[in-house]
C-alpha positions as CSV (number, residue, x, y, z in Angstrom):
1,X,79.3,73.1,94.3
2,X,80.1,70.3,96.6
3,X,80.3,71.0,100.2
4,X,83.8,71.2,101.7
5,X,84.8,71.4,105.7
6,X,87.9,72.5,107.1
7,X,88.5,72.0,111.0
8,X,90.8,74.1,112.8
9,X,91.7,73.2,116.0
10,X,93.9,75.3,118.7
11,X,95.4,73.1,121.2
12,X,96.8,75.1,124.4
13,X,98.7,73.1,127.1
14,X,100.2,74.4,130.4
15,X,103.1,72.9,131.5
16,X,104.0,72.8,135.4
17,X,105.5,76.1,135.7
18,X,102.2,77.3,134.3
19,X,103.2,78.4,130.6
20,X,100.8,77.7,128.2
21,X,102.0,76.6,124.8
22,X,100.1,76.3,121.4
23,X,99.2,73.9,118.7
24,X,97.2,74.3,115.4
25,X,95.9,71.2,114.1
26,X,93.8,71.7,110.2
27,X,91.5,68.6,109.3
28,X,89.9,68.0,106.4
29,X,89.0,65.5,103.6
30,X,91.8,65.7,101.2
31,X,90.0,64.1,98.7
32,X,87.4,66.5,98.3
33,X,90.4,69.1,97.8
34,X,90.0,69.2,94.2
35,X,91.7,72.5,92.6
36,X,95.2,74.2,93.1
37,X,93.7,76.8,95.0
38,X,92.0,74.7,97.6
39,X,94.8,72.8,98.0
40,X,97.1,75.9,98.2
41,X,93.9,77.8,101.0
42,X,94.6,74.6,103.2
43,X,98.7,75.1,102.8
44,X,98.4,78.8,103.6
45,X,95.6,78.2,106.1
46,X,98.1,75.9,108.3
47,X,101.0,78.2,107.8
48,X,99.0,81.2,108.9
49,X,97.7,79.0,112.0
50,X,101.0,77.7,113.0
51,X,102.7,81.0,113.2
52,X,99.7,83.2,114.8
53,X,98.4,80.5,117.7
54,X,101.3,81.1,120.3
55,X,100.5,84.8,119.6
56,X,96.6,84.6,120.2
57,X,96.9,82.8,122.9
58,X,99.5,85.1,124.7
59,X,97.1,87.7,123.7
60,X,94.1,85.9,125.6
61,X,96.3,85.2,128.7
62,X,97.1,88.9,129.1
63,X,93.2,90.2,128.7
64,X,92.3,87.4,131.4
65,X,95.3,88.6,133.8
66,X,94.0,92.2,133.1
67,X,90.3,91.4,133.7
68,X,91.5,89.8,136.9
69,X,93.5,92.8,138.0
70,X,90.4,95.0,137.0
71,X,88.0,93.0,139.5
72,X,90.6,92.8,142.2
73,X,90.8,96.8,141.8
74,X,86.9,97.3,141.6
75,X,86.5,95.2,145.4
76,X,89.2,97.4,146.9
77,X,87.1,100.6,145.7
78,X,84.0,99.0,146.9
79,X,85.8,98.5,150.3
């Protein structure tokens, strides 16, 4: 079985107001996509990217904003 290699890349840019937007990029060697169901994984793999990477990185934006809010909370007890 020949060795295949499927790159997924998550692309986040902030804007100036400080939104962050998402991008999915898939590489791989198309030619070594031999079968239906590769070809079909790498369709559904994009898909599945595209509509889940604004999402994830919402979801990573909140936790760091919480984490954040923790510290801030664990100096003033300290104080």
């Amino acid at each position: 079985m020949a060795k295949k290699e499927i790159e997924l890349t998550l692309i986040v840019e902030i804007d100036d107001n400080g939104d962050l937007f998402a991008k999915t990029q898939v590489n791989f060697d198309s030619k070594s996509l031999k079968t239906i169901t590769e070809k079909a994984f790498v369709i559904y793999l994009k898909e599945i990217l595209s509509q889940h990477a604004q999402p994830i990185v919402a979801s990573a934006l909140a936790l760091a904003e919480l984490r954040e809010k923790l510290s801030l909370y664990e100096h003033e007890l300290d104080d």
